[in-house]
C-alpha positions as CSV (number, residue, x, y, z in Angstrom):
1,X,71.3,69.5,99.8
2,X,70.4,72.4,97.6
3,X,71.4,73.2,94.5
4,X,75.0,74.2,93.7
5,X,76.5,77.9,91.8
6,X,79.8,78.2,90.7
7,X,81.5,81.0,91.7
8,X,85.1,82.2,92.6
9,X,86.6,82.9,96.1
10,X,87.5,86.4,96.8
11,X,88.7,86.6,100.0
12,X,89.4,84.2,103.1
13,X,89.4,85.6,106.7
14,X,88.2,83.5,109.9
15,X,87.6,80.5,108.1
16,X,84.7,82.2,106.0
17,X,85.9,82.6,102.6
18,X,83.8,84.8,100.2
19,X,82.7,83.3,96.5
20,X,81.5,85.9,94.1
21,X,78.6,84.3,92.0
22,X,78.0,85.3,88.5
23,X,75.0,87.3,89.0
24,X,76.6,89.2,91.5
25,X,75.9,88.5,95.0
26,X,78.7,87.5,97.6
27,X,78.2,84.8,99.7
28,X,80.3,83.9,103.3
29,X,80.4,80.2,103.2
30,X,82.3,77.4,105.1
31,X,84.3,74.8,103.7
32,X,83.6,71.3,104.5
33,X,85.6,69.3,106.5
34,X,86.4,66.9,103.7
35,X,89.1,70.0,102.4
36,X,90.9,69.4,105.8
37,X,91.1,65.9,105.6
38,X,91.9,66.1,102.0
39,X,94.5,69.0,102.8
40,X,93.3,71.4,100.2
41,X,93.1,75.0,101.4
42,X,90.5,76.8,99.4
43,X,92.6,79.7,98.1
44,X,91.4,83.7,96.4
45,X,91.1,82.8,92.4
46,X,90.1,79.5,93.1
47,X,86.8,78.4,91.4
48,X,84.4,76.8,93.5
49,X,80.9,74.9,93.4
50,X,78.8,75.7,96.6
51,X,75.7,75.5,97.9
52,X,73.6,78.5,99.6
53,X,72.6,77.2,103.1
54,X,70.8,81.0,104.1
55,X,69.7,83.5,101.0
56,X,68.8,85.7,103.5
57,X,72.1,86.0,105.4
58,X,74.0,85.4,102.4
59,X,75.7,82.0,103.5
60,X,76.8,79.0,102.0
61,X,78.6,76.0,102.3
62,X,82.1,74.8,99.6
63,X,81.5,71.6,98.4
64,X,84.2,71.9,95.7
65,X,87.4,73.6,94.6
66,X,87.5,73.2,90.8
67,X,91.2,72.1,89.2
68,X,93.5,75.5,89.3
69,X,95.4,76.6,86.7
70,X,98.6,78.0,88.6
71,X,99.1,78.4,92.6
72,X,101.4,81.6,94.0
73,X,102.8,81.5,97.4
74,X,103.4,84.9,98.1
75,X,100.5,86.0,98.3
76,X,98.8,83.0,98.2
77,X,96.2,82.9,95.3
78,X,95.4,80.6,92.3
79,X,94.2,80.9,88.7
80,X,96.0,84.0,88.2
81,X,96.2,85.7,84.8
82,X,99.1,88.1,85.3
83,X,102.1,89.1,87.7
84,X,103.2,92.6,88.4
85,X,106.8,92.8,89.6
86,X,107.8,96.4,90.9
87,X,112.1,97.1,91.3
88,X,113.4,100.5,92.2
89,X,115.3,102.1,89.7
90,X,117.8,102.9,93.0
91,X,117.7,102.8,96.2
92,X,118.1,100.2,96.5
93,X,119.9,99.5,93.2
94,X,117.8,96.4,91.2
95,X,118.7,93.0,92.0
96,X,118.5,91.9,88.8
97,X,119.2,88.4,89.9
98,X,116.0,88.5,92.2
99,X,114.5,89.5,89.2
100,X,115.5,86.9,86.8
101,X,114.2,84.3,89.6
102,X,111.1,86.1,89.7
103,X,111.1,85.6,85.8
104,X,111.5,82.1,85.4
105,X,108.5,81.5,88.3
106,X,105.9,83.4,86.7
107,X,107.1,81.6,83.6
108,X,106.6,78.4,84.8
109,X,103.6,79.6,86.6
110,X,102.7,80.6,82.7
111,X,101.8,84.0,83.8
112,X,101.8,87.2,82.1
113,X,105.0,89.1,84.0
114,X,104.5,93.1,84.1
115,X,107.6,94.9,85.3
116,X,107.6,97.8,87.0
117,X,110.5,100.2,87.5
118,X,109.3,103.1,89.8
119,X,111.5,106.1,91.5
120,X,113.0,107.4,88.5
């Protein structure tokens, strides 16, 4: 094996997921098979250790998601630093018991919530 770069997952589509390493570069890599067995689905935000299996083609293979610091289900991303939760002013008049729920999540998610009133 090659040596390994940190870098953070971007994007997942067709089992490719995209790490952005520090210098800059984008690489489509594969996650091994030990994530299936394991059940851990490499996630965007997630940091990850890799190694580059074509520099030419840009491609690389996960070796490692690093510990997360929060998971969201919807969408489904970790390490995130902040939430942004958008209500109508009316219609639809604010649920403003949705919006407590959404609340207490992002608090225990210890997120920085954002909220967002728009069609006034």
């Amino acid at each position: 094996m090659s040596q390994t770069y940190r870098g953070k997952i971007i994007r997942g589509v067709g089992g490719f997921y995209y790490v952005y390493r520090e210098d800059g570069l984008i690489y489509a890599c594969r996650a091994r098979g030990l994530f299936r067995k394991d059940k851990i689905k490499p996630l965007p935000g997630d940091d990850a250790e890799f190694f580059v299996t074509d520099e030419t083609d840009r491609e690389g293979s996960i070796v490692q998601i690093l510990p997360r610091r929060n998971r969201l289900l919807r969408p489904e991303i970790a390490n995130a630093d902040q939430t942004l939760v958008i209500f109508a002013v009316w219609k639809p008049e604010p649920n403003t018991g949705l919006l407590d729920r959404l609340l207490i999540e992002v608090e225990q998610k210890e997120l920085e919530p954002v909220i967002c009133f728009n069609k006034t």
